[in-house]
N, C-alpha and C positions, 0 to 999 in steps of 0.2 A: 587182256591180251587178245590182238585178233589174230584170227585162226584160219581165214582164207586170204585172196584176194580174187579180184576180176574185172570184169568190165558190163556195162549196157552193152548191145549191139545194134546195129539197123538191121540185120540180117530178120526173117520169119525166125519162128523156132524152128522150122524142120532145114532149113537153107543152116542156120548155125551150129545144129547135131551135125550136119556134114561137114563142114568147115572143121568143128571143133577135132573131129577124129583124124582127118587129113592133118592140122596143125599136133597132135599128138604123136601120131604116126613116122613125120620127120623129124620128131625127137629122140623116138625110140622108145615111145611108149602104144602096147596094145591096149584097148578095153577089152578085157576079161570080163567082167559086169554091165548089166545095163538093167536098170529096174526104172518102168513107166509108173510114178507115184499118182500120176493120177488115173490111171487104169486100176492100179491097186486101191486107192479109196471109192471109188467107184462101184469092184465087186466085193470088196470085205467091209466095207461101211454104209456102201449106198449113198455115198456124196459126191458132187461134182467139185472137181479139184481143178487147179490153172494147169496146163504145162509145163510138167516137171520131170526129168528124167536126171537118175544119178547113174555116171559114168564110172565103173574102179577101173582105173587106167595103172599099166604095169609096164615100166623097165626092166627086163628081165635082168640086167649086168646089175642094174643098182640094187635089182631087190636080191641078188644072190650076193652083193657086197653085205647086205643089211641083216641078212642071214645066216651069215658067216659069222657075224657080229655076235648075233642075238638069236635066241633060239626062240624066243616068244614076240619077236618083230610082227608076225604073223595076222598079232591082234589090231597094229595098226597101217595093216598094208589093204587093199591097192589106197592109191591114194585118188579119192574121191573128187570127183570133176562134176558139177552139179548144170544144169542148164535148164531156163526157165521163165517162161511169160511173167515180167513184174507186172506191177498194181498200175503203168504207164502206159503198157502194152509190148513194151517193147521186149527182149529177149536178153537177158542176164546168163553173164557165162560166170563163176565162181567156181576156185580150185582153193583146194586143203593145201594149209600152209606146210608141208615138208619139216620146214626148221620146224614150225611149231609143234607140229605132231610129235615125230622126234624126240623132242624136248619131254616128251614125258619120262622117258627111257634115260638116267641116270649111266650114259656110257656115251663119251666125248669119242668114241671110233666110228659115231653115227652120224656126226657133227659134218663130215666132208660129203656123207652122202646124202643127207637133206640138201645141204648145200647145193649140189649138183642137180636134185630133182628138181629144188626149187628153181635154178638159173633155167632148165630146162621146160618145167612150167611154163615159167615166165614166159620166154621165148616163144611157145607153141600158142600162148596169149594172145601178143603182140600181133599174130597172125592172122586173127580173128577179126 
């Protein structure tokens, strides 16, 4: 089953962390999150890592639909926007599939609002 989707970009990586937040933002999603994974391997391992930073981007509407819902949503929220130097060079934007997530959580009232996060994803994608 895959579990995100996304795109290459021409963009640098630092030109497409600003893009990406701008095309979130006119969705209606914050980043709450932002963890530099390769600054983190770096001082807890002592390796050099590519450019990788994970995004948890939040709806606030959708996630207090998702809440309402389910009281232990919590463990699959924000939903993670990843951006990242591939093995090309180029800059890879990938977002956590919504429906898929979701989908672990056996309760069809979660089903409209994947739904919507993912149209909205999508959407903030496309902008990229």
């Amino acid at each position: 089953m895959k579990y995100t989707f996304g795109k290459a970009t021409s963009f640098s990586f630092e030109e497409t962390l600003v893009k990406v937040q701008a095309a979130l933002k006119e969705e209606g999603f914050g980043v709450l999150t932002e963890i530099d994974v390769k600054a983190t391997m770096k001082e807890k391992l002592g390796v050099d890592f590519r450019k990788y930073k994970i995004l948890g981007a939040c709806n606030p509407r959708l996630a207090h639909q998702a809440f309402s819902v389910e009281n232990e949503i919590g463990a699959l929220l924000p939903c993670n926007v990843i951006v990242y130097e591939n093995d090309e060079g180029k800059t890879t934007v990938s977002i956590i599939d919504p429906v898929a997530a979701l989908g672990f959580v056996s309760n069809e009232k979660l089903a409209e609002v994947g739904t919507e996060a993912k149209e909205r994803l999508s959407r903030a994608l496309d902008r990229i």
